[in-house]
C-alpha positions in Angstrom: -35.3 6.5 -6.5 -33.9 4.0 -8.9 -29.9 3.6 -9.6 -28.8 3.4 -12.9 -27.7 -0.3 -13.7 -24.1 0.4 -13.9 -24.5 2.5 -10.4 -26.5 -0.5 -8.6 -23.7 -3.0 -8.3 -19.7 -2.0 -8.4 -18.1 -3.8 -10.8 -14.3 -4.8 -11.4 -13.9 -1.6 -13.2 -15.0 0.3 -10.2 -12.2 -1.7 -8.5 -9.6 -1.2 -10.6 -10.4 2.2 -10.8 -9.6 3.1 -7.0 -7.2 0.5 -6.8 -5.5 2.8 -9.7 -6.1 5.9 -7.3 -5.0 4.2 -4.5 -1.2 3.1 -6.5 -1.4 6.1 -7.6 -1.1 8.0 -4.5 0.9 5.4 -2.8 3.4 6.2 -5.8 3.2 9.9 -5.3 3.8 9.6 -1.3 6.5 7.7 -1.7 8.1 9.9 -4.8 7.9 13.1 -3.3 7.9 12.8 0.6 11.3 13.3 2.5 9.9 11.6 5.8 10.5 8.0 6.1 7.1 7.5 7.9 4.8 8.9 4.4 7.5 7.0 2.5 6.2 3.7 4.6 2.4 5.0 4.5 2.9 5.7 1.1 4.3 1.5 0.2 1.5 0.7 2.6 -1.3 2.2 0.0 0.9 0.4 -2.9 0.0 -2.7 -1.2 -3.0 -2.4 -0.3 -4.1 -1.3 -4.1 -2.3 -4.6 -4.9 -4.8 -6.2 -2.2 -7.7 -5.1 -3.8 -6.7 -6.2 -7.4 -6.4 -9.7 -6.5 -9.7 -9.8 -4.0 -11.1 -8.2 -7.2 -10.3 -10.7 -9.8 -10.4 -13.4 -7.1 -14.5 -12.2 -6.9 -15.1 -11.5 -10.4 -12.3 -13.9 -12.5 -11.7 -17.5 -11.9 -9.7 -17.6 -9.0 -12.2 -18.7 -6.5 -10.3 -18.1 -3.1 -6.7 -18.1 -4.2 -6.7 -14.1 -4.6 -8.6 -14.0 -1.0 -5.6 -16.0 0.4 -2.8 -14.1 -1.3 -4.1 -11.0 0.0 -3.8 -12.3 3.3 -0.2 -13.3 2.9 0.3 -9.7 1.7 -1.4 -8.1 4.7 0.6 -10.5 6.7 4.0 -9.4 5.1 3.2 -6.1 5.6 2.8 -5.8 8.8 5.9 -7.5 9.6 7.6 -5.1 7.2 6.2 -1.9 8.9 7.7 -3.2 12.1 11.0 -3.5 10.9 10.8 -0.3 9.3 9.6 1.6 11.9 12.3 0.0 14.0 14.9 1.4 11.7 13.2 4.5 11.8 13.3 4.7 15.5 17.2 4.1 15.5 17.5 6.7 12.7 15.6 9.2 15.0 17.8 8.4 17.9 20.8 8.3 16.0 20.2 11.6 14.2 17.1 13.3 15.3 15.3 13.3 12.5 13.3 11.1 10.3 14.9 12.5 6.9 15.3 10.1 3.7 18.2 11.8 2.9 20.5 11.7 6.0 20.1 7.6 5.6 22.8 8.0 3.1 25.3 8.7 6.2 24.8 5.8 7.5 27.2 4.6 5.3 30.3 6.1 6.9 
């Protein structure tokens, strides 16, 4: 069976196209969800889109390696920022037991 041409090898606009879905849903998770841990799921998909726009460009613009190496420093900063979010998460459990966007706000009393 033969592929069509534009089927045989992904291009950037197959990348940018579920790089789109992924902000997209990253967006939506962190929009609508009232659970801090979809609300860290959901800026973990945002980042990751961001990751594979600049391996993308980085493969098929003129950035040679620099978009490979910022991508690293993003996966790098992420992890370290889930972490610390789950770590406030955890003492927002203890503290109230629940996980609820909304009771953060008493936090400031």
């Amino acid at each position: 069976m033969v592929l069509p041409e534009w089927l045989a090898e992904p291009g950037l606009n197959h990348f940018l196209v579920v790089s789109a879905a992924l902000f997209s849903l990253g967006l939506l998770a962190v929009i609508s969800r009232r659970n801090i841990i979809m609300v860290l799921m959901g800026i973990e998909l945002i980042l990751n889109s961001a990751n594979l726009n600049f391996v993308a460009f980085s493969r098929y613009g003129l950035l040679s390696l620099d978009g490979h190496m910022i991508a690293l420093f993003v996966i790098i900063i992420a992890a370290a920022e889930a972490a610390v979010a789950l770590a406030i998460a955890l003492n927002i459990y203890n503290r109230f037991g629940s996980i609820d966007v909304d009771q953060i706000s008493e936090l400031k009393d």
